[in-house]
Structure formats: structure tokens, C-alpha cells
C-alpha positions in Angstrom: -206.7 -206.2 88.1 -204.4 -206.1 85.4 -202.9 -203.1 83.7 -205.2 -202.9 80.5 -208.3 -203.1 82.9 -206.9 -200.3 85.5 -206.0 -198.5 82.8 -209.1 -198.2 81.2 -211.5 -198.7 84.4 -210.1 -195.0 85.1 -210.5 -193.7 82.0 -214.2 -194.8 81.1 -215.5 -194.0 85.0 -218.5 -192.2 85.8 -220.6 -190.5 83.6 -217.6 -189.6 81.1 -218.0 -192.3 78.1 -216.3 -191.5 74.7 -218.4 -193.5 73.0 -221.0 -190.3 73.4 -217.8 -188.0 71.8 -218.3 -190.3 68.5 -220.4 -188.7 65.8 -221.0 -189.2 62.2 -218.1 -187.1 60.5 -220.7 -184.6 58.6 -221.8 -182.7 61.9 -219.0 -180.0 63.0 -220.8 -178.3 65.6 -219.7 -179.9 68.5 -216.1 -179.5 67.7 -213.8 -177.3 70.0 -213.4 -173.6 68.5 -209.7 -174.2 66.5 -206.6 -171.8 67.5 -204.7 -170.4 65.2 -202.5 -174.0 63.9 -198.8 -174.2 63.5 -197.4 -176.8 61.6 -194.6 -178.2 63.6 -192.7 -181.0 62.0 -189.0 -181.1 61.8 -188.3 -183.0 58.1 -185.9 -185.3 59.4 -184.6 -188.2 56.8 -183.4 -191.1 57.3 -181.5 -193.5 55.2 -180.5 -197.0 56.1 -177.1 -197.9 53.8 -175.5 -201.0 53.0 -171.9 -201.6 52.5 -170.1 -204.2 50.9 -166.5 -204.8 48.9 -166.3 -207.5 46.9 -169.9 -208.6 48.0 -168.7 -208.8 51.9 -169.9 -206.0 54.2 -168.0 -203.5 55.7 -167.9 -203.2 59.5 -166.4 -200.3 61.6 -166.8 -197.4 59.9 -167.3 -193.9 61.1 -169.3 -190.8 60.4 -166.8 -188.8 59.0 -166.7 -191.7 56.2 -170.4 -190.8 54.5 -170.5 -187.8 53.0 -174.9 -187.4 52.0 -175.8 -184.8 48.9 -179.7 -183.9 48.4 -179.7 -182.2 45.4 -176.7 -181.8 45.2 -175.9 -179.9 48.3 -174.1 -181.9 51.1 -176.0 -181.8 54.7 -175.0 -182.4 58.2 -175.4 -185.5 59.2 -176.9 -185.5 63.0 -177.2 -189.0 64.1 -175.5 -192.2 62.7 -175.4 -196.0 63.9 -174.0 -199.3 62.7 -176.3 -202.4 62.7 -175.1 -205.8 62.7 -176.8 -209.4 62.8 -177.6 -210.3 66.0 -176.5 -206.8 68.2 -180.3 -206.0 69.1 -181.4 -206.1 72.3 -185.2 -208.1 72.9 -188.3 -205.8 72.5 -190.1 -205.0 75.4 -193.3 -206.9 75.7 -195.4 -208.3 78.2 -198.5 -211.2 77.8 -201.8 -209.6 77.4 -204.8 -210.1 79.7 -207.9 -212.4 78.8 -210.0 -210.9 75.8 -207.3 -208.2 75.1 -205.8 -208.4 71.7 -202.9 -205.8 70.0 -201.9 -205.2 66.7 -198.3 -204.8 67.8 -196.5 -206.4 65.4 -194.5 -209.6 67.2 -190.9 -209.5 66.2 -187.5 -211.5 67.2 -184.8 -209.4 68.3 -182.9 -208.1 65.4 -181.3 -205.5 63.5 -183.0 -206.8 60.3 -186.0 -209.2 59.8 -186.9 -210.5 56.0 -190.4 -211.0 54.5 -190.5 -213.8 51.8 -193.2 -212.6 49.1 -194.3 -215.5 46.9 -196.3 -213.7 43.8 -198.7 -216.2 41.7 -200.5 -213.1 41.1 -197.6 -212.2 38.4 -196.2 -215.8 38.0 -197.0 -218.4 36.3 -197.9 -221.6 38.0 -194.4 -223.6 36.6 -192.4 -221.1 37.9 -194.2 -221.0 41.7 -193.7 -224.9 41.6 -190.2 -224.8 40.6 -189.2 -221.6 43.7 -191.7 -223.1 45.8 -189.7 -226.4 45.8 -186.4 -224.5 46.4 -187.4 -222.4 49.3 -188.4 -225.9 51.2 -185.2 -227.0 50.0 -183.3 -223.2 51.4 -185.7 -222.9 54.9 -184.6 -226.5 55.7 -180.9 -225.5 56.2 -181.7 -221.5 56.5 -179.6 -220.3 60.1 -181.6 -220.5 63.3 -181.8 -216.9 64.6 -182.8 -215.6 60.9 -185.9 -214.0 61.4 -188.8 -214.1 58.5 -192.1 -213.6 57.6 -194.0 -215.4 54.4 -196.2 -214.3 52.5 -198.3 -215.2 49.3 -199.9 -212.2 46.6 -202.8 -214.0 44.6 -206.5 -212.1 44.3 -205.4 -210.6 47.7 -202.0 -210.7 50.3 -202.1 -213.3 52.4 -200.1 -213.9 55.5 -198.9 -217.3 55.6 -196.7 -217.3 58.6 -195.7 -214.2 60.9 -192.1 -213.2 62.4 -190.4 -216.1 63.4 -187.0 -217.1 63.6 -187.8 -220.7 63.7 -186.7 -222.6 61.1 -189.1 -225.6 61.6 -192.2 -222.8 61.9 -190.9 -221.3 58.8 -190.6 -224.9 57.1 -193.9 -226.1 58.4 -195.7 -223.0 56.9 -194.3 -223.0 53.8 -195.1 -226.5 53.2 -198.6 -225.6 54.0 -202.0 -225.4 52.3 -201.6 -221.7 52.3 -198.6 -221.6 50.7 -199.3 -223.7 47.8 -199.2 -223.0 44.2 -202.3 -221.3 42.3 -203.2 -220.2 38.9 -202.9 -216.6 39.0 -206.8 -215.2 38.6 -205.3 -212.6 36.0 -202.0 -213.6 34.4 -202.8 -216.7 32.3 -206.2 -215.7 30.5 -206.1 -215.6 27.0 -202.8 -215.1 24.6 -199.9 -214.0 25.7 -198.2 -211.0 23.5 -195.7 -213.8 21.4 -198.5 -216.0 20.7 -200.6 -213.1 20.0 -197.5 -212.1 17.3 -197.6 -215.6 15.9 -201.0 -215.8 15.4 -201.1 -213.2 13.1 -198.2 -213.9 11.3 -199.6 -217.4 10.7 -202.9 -215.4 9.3 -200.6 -213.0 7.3 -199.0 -216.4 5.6 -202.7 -217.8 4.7 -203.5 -214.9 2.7 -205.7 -212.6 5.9 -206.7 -209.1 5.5 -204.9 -206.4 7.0 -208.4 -205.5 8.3 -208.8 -208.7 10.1 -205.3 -208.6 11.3 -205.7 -205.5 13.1 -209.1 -206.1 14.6 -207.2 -208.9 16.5 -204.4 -207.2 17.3 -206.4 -204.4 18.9 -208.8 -206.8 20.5 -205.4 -208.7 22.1 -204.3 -205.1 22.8 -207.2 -204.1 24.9 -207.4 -207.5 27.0 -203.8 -207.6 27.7 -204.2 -203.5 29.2 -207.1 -204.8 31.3 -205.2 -207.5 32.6 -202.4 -205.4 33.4 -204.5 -202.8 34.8 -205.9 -205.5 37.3 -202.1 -206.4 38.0 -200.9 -203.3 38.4 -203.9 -202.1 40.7 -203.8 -205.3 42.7 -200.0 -205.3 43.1 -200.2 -201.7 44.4 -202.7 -202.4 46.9 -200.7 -205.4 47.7 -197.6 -203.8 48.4 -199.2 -200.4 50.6 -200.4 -203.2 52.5 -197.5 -205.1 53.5 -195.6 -201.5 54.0 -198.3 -200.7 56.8 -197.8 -203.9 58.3 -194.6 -203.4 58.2 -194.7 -199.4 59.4 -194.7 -200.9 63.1 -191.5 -203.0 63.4 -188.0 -200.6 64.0 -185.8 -201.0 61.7 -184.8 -202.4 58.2 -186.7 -205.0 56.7 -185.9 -206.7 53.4 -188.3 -207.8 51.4 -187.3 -210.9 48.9 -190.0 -211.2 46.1 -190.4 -213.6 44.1 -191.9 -213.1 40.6 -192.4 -213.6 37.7 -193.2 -209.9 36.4 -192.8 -206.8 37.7 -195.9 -204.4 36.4 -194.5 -201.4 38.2 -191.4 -199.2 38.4 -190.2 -196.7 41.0 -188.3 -194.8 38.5 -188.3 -190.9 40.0 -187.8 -189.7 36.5 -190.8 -191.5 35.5 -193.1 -190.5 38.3 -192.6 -186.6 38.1 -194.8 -186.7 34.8 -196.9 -188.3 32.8 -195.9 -189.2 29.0 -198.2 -189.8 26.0 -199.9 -193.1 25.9 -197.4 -194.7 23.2 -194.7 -193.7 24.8 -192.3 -196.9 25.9 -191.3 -194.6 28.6 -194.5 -193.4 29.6 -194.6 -191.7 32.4 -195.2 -194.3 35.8 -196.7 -196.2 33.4 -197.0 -199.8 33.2 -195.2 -201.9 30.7 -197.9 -204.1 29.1 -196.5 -207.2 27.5 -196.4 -206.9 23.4 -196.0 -203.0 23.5 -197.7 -199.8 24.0 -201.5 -199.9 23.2 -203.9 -197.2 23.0 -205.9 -197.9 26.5 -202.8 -197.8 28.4 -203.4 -196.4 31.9 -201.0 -193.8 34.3 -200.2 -195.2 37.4 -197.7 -192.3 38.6 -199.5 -190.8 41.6 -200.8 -195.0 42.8 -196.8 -195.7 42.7 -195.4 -192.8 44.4 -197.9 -193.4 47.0 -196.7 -196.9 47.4 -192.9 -195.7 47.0 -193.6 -193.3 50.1 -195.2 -196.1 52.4 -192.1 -198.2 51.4 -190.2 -195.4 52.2 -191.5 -194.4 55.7 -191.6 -198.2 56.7 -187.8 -198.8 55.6 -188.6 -201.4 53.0 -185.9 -202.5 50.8 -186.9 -204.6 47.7 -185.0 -208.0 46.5 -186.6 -208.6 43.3 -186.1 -212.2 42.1 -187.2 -213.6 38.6 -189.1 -216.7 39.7 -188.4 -217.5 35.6 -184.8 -218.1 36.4 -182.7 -218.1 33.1 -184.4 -217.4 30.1 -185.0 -218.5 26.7 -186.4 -217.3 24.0 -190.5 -218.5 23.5 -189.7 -221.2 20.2 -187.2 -222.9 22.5 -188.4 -222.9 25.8 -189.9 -226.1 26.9 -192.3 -224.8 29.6 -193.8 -222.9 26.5 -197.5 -224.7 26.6 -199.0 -221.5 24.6 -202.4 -222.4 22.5 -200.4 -221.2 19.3 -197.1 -221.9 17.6 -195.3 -219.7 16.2 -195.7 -220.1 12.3 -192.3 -219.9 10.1 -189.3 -217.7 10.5 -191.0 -214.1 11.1 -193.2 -216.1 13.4 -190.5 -217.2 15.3 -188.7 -214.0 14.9 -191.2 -212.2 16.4 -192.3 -214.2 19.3 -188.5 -214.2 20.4 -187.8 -210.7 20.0 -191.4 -210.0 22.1 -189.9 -212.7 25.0 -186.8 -210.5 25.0 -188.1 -207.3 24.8 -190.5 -208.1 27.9 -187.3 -209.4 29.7 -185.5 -206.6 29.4 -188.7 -204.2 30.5 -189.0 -206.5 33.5 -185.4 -206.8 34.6 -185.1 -203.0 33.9 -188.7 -202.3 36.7 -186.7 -204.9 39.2 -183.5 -202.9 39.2 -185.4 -199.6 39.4 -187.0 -201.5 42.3 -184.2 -202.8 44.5 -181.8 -199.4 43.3 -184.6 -197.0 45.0 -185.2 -199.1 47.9 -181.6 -199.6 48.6 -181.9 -203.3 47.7 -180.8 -206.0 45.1 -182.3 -207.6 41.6 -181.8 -211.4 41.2 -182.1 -212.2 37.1 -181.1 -215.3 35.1 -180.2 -217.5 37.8 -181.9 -220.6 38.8 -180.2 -220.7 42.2 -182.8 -219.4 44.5 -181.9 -220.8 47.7 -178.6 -218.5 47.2 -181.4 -215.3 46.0 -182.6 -215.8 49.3 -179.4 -216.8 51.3 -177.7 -213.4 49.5 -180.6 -211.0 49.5 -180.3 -212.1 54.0 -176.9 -211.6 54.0 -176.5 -207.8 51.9 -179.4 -206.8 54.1 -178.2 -207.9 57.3 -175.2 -205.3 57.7 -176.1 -201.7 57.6 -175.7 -198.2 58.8 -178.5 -196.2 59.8 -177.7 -192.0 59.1 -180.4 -189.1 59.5 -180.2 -185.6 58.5 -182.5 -182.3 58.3 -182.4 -181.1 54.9 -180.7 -177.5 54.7 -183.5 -176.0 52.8 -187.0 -176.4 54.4 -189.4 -178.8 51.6 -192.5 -177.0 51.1 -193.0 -178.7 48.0 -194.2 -182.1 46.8 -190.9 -183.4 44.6 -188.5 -186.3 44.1 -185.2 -185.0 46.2 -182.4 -186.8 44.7 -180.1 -188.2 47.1 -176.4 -189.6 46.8 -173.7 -191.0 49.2 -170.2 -191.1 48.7 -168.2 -193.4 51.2 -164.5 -192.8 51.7 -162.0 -195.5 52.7 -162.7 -197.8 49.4 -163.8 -199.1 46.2 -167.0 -199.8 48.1 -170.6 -200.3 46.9 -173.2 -198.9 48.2 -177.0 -199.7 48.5 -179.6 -197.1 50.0 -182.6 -195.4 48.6 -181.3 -192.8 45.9 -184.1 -190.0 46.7 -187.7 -189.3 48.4 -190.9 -187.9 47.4 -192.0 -185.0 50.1 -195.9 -184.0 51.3 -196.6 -180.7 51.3 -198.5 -181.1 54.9 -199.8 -177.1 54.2 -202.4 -178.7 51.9 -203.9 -180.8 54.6 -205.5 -183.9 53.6 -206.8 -182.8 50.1 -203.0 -182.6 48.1 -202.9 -184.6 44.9 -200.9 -187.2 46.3 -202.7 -188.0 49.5 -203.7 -191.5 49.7 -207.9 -191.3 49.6 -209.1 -192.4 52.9 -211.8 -194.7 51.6 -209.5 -196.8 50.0 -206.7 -196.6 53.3 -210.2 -198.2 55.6 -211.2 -200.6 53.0 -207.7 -202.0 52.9 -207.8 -202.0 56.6 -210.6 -203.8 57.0 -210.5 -206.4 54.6 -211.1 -209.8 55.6 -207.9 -211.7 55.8 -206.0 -208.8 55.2 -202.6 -208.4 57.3 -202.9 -206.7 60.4 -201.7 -202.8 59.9 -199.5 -201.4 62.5 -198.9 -197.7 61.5 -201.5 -196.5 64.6 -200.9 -199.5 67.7 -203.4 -200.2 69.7 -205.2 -202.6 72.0 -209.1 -204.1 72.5 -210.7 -205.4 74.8 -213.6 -207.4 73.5 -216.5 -208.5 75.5 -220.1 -209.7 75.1 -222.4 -206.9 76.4 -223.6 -208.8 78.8 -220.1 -210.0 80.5 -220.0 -209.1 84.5 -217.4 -206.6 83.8 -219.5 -205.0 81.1 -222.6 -204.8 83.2 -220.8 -203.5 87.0 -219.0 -200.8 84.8 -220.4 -197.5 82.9 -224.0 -197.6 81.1 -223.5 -197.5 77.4 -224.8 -194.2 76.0 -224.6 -194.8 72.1 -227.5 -197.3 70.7 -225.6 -197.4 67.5 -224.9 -200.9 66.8 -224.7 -201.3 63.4 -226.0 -200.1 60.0 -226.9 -203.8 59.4 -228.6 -204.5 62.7 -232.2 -204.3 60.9 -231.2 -207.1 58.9 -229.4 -209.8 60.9 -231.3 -212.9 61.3 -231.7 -215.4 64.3 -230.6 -215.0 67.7 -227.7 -212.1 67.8 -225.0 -210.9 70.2 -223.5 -207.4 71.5 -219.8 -206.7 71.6 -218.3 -204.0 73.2 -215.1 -202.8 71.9 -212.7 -200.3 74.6 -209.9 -199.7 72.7 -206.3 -197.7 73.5 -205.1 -195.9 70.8 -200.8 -195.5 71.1 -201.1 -191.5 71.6 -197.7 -191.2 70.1 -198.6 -191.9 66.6 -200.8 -189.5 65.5 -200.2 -186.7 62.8 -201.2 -183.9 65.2 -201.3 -180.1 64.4 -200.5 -178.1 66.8 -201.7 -174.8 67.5 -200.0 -171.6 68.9 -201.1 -172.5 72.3 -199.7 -175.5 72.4 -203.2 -177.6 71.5 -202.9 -180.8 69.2 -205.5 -181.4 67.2 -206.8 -184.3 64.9 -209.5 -186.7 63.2 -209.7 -189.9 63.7 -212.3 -192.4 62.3 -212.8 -196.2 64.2 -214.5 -199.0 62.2 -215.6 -202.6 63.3 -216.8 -204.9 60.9 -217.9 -208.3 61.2 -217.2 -211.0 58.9 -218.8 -214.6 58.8 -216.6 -217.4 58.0 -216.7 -217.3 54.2 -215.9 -213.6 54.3 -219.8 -212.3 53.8 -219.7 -208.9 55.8 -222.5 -209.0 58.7 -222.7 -205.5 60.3 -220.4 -203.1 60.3 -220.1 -199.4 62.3 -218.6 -196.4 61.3 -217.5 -193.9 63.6 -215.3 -190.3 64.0 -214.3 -188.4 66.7 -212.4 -184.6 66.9 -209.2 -184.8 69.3 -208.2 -182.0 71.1 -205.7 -182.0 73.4 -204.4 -179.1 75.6 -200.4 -179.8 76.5 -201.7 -181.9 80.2 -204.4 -183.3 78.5 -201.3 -184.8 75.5 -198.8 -185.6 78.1 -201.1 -187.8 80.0 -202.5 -189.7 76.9 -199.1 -190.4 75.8 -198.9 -192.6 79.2 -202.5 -193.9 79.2 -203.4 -194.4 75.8 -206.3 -192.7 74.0 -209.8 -194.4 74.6 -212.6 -195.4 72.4 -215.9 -197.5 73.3 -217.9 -199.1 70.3 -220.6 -201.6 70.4 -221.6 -203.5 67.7 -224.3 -206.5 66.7 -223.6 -209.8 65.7 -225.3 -212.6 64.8 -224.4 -216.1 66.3 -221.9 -219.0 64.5 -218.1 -218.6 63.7 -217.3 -214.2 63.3 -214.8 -212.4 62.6 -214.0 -208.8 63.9 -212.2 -207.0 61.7 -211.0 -203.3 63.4 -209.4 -200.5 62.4 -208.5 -197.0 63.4 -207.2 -194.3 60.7 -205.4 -191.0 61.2 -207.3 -188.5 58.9 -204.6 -186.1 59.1 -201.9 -188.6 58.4 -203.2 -190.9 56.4 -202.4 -193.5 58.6 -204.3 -196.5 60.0 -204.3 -199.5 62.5 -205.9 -202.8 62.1 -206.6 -206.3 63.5 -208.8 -209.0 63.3 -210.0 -211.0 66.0 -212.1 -214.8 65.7 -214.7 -214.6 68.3 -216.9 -217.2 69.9 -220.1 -218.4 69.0 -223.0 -217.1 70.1 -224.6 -219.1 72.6 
């Protein structure tokens, strides 16, 4: 018997099934009477830094060389380490057992790994051809040993090709269907902002009203702030997913994105408020193309949320302008707009809008890669050396933690600076954080809302997240092992049961959850206490959801009880209905008190 199937033979034995501790999450009345709760947390922050002189890093340097201000008061630094390419040791891991599967994140052994973003969602389909076309060209001499992961943002992420640090994987995947090119579903509908300029310049010179000039300039103003509402949301979404993926892999990972538009800015002076609507600067707001129109929406609590998941999963951005070096829109060749620009104001304008929009972009992917402790890549049309450089700045770095002096209770930007001695170095690392004020539980103004955490979770398709690890075993109900063990208690299913048609099956789902990774509180007593919810859904082969089952369960652990599901796990039986033909099982487990979740997907057989 193997390890998994011990395991969890002697923790669902007898008549003790925790599928009968589920329950729907309105009914409190079975819950444990709560202790007075403590919140124990130590704030402990941790920056990873990169230094380099004259673009080379700098090896060899000791504590006493960083010198870290939050706020402008220097702290203690309590624990430091240097990371170079190639000085990690392998990760632990071990093959899993027939019909187990794991959303622990596979990883080579490095200090670093990379994660190639290709973004069609926010470039147009020239400029994906052209960088598409370079990274074959850069992944078919890229250094064996460098390990990356690609993927693509369109209507949804999409993992194209997991950790690796083969280059022929890597090469093989890139020149694959799922990498291709694709018109992005919101970028190129309707006029852009210079044509949009043009247009009515060329009406102006014909003799239009100024009536008619502004009903189609506020009609082009209220489709471009829908599209960039769509962008902005979808980006967002986009990006808290890849950071939970992420969350599960140790150290730094640098993420190379390729675009061509950046909706969003991680500015901390623009995220502590929110500025009127016609305000360039407006407050987390994003920077519609053409200017600042009247439907314009705040983004500033969506993109601190993302900038903390960044944060936590040590995510450092390298922008790159997929548009390489620009020109302005009456020059540029790739310029297949439905309008041309009429006469010199027409020209005028439709340059000075192309410049203006460069400058707000350039301007988000500095913000970007400065508060992330990465690099921007603008008006170059070398890619392969974006990506060779972005690799090479983030491979060297030093990892430094520290307690703040003064306890947060808050929920502000802390501004952060580091001074090394010893050169003119420079020096890359995140510039400040945004703190939770964990007193407020799971209802403060910034927490993420938990519908939205489980429907990213269990998205079809959607990258596995690895913020809560955890295995499954998945077996039909009526698999020998299934039938010699404990009799299942819970009839519940699935709220589509009623309505599956033709012959069905029953899966049962025993799950460890990775004990460790849990917001607990922890009461006077020493008792942890949490929420946690547990979904499966199913998922036919063109994404149609079949059945799905919804579950929560109250922990509470006395300090035995915690110590021994640290070692063994935390377990959780489900069952759920499926009709037969090609299914996917999508599941996912989320932390209500830390806003966290798990998630994999699993193909399983047909139905016979």
C-alpha cells in the first residue's frame, strides 16, 4: 500500500467520515463553541533585490552592505541570503500512486524560474506575429538549464507549456497551436483614438456641425471605456491568476510580458485614492486611449489586490513593448486603420494621440517593473535580447527579511527604500507593500470577494492554483477500494444530478489538504480555527459545466489535533455525478480566512 492510501485508509476508518462534517455554509449550529481568538501573526517582509553595475550583477556581498528604510525609519534586518543561477538544490518529490493527482506546482531546480506571457489580449495581431517569430528564433539557442513556463492571455490565461528547462519542450510548445497568433476579442473593434481624431477633423473640413462632431466623439468615447473596461477587468483577473499559480513555487520568478498595452499601473500614489473622472492622473485609474472620458471606471482596490498577490508570490514584472520602436500613426506602415488622417491638423492630431498613448503606456510599464523590482523593455525591436536580459537581471539576487519596528494595524502603502554601500550600484526590488488589516476578518475593503477567488479557481482551462497544496484521489464509486472501505454518508452529489442525461457515473474525491497553509486564528488556548470551502465541478469537453458540488466545513484544531495534521494532511471526501463521454474535473479548495485557494483539473475516463 502506498503512502497516499495508508495515509488516508487511517484517517477515513470506521465510522468517522468527513464527508458527514461538510455542510452548507448558512447553518452555524454545529460549529464548536469559539474561545476567545488571538491573532498571532508576526508581519515579517521580505524583499528579493537585484544588483548590478554597469548592467553585470554583483556577487559577494554582505549584510552589513543593505541598509532597508520603511517609511523612512531603518529596521533590522534578520535573515539575508544570496542567490545565484544554478546554486539550488532539487525539490524533494516523489511519483504519485495510480489515480492520485497534486497541484504541486513541478519545478527544475533553481534560484529563479521565468514565465513568458504572450498578451494578444492587449496586442495587436502584427505585433504577436512579429515577437512570436523572435521567441522561436531566442528559445532555439536559449541556455539549457534555463527554466521557463509560457503562457498566452486572450479571452482567458492559458497555459501553453509548464516549468521546463528544456529547450526543445520549450521550442516545441511555442511553435504550437496553442501558442499561435489571435485577434484580440477586445482590442481591435471599431476606431482606434487617432483615427477617431481624424475622422472628425476630416468632418470639421467638410463643413460638419459641432453637434454632430460631438455626438461621435462621445459615442467613440463610450466604446473605447468599455473596451478598456473589458481589458482592464480581464487583465486583472489574468494576472491574480498566474500570481496563485505561482504562490506555490519558492522563490523569485520573473515574469517577461509581452505586450502591446499596458491598461493598468501599480503606482502606490495612485492607488491610495481615487481622482475625479477627468483627471489624467486619476486615481488607479485606467488610461483609455484618446483621453479622459466621462464613463471612466476606478480600478484602485481590483489593482492593489493584484499588486498584493504579486507581492506575496514574489513576482517581478519585465514589461516588453511587443510594438517595438515607434512611429508616429501618418507614418507607420503597419497602420491599416479604416480612416486617414485628413490634412495637417489631421495628421497633427493623430500623431500627437500615438505619442501621448506611448508615453501613458511606457509610463504604466515602468511603474510595473519599478514596483515589482523588475525591468521595462521600450523602443527596441530586439526581443530575443528582452528576453535574454530580462533572464539574466533576474537571475542574481539577494533575498533580505525584516519585522517592521512599528506593528501595521492599518491597511496602507509602506514605502520602502534600499541603499547598498560598496558602489555606484543599481538596485531593483519592490519599492513598498500594501498591508491587511487581519482585525477586520474577511469583510475589509480590500479583501478579494470569495465568489470571484472560486470562480477563478474553477474555471475550465484555467491554470492550476497552488496557494493551498493538495492531493486527490479519484475513483469511480464503485472501484474495489471504494466499496471494501467506509460507507458513504452524504447523498449529495450534485445540484445538477436531476438533470444529467443517459447513463451516469459516481466519483469519489478523498483529498489532503497541506495543513501548513492555512490562515488560522488561533485562540488563547492554543485552538486554530478556520473555514474552508471545497468545490468539484465537472466540465464536458467544449467547456459546458455538468454538475457541480459545493461544500464548507468549520476546522478546529486543539494543539495535538494541529500537530498531527501538519504530518498527515487534512482530509475531505466528496462525491459527485457525472454523466458518461470525455469530463473534466475541475477542483478547488479556498481558505475563507485567507483568501486563499487551491486548484486542479483532472481528464477522466469515459464512462463505460
Amino acid at each position: 500500500m502506498n503512502r497516499f492510501q495508508h495515509t488516508l485508509s487511517a484517517l477515513i476508518s470506521g465510522t468517522v467520515l468527513l464527508t458527514a462534517a461538510f455542510a452548507a455554509a448558512a447553518p452555524q449550529q454545529d460549529v464548536p463553541p469559539v474561545p476567545p481568538v488571538i491573532h498571532s501573526e508576526t508581519n515579517l517582509v521580505l524583499i528579493d533585490t537585484v544588483v548590478t553595475e554597469k548592467g553585470a550583477p554583483i556577487h559577494g556581498l554582505d549584510k552589513s552592505k543593505f541598509h532597508l528604510f520603511e517609511d523612512g525609519k531603518e529596521q533590522t534586518i534578520t535573515s539575508f541570503e544570496e542567490h545565484r543561477p544554478g546554486t539550488e538544490p532539487p525539490p524533494a518529490s516523489e511519483p504519485l500512486p495510480a489515480h492520485v493527482f497534486s497541484n504541486k506546482p513541478q519545478y527544475p531546480p533553481a534560484a529563479t524560474v521565468n514565465v513568458l506571457l504572450l498578451d494578444s489580449l492587449n496586442m495587436p495581431i502584427q505585433d504577436q506575429a512579429r515577437s512570436r517569430v523572435q521567441m522561436i528564433e531566442y528559445l532555439g539557442t536559449i541556455p539549457a538549464g534555463t527554466p521557463m513556463a509560457i503562457f498566452t492571455l486572450g479571452s482567458q490565461l492559458r497555459l501553453v507549456q509548464g516549468f521546463t528547462s528544456d529547450p526543445a519542450t520549450l521550442l516545441t510548445a511555442i511553435k504550437g497551436a496553442r501558442a499561435n497568433s489571435s485577434q484580440s476579442p477586445i482590442l481591435e473593434n471599431g476606431l482606434t483614438a487617432e483615427e477617431t481624431n481624424a475622422a472628425l477633423t476630416g468632418l470639421d473640413s467638410v463643413g460638419g456641425t459641432a453637434m454632430a462632431s460631438s455626438a461621435i466623439k462621445q459615442f467613440e468615447q463610450d466604446v473605447q471605456a468599455t473596451r478598456t473596461d473589458a481589458r482592464v477587468k480581464t487583465t486583472l483577473d489574468s494576472l491574480n491568476q498566474l500570481a496563485r499559480y505561482l504562490g506555490g513555487i519558492p522563490g523569485r520568478k520573473n515574469l517577461i510580458w509581452f505586450s502591446g498595452s499596458f491598461p493598468i499601473s501599480l503606482d502606490p500614489e495612485k492607488l491610495q485614492g481615487v481622482a475625479l473622472p477627468d483627471s489624467p492622473a486619476a486615481a488607479g485609474q485606467a488610461s483609455l486611449q484618446g483621453g479622459s472620458f466621462s464613463t471612466m471606471a476606478d480600478y484602485s482596490s481590483d489593482i492593489r489586490k493584484t499588486s498584493v498577490l504579486l507581492t506575496t508570490s514574489r513576482v517581478s514584472v519585465y514589461p516588453v513593448d511587443a510594438r517595438g520602436l515607434m512611429n508616429g500613426s501618418s507614418v507607420d506602415a503597419s497602420n491599416h486603420g479604416n480612416v486617414t488622417p485628413v490634412g495637417v491638423n489631421g495628421i497633427a492630431n493623430a500623431d500627437q494621440s500615438v505619442l501621448s498613448n506611448t508615453i501613458q503606456d511606457h509610463t504604466a510599464m515602468e511603474e510595473l517593473a519599478t514596483e515589482t523590482g523588475g525591468r521595462a523593455f521600450t523602443n527596441t525591436n530586439d526581443f530575443k535580447q528582452a528576453v535574454a536580459g530580462a533572464i539574466d537581471h533576474g537571475g542574481s539576487y539577494y533575498t533580505i527579511t525584516y519585522t517592521p519596528a512599528s506593528k501595521h494595524t492599518d491597511e496602507t502603502y509602506h514605502k520602502l527604500k534600499l541603499k547598498v554601500d560598496g558602489g555606484p550600484y543599481s538596485v531593483a526590488y519592490r519599492h513598498g507593500y500594501f498591508t491587511n488589516d487581519r482585525s477586520k476578518g474577511t469583510k475589509g475593503k480590500d479583501t478579494i470577494p470569495q465568489s470571484s477567488l472560486m470562480l477563478e479557481a474553477t474555471k475550465r482551462g484555467a491554470p492550476p492554483a497552488t496557494q493551498i497544496l493538495f492531493q486527490s484521489r479519484i475513483l469511480p464509486a464503485d472501484d474495489p477500494e471504494i466499496v471494501a472501505g467506509p460507507k458513504l454518508v452524504s447523498e449529495q452529489t450534485g445540484e445538477l444530478t436531476k438533470s444529467l442525461k443517459g447513463p451516469t457515473r459516481r466519483y469519489v474525491v478523498d483529498s489532503l489538504l497541506d495543513a501548513h497553509d492555512f490562515a488560522y486564528t488561533v485562540a488563547l488556548d492554543g485552538t486554530r480555527q478556520d473555514q474552508v470551502e471545497m468545490t468539484l465541478v465537472g466540465y464536458d469537453a467544449d467547456g459546458k459545466r455538468l454538475n457541480y458540488v459545493d461544500r464548507g466545513l468549520a476546522l478546529n484544531f486543539t494543539p495535538d489535533l494541529y500537530a498531527k495534521r501538519l504530518q498527515t494532511g487534512i482530509p475531505l471526501r466528496m462525491a459527485i455525478d457525472l454523466p458518461s463521454g470525455p469530463v473534466f474535473l475541475r477542483i478547488a479548495v479556498r481558505d475563507v480566512n485567507g483568501s486563499k485557494v487551491g486548484s486542479l483539473e483532472v481528464p477522466l475516463p469515459t464512462a463505460k
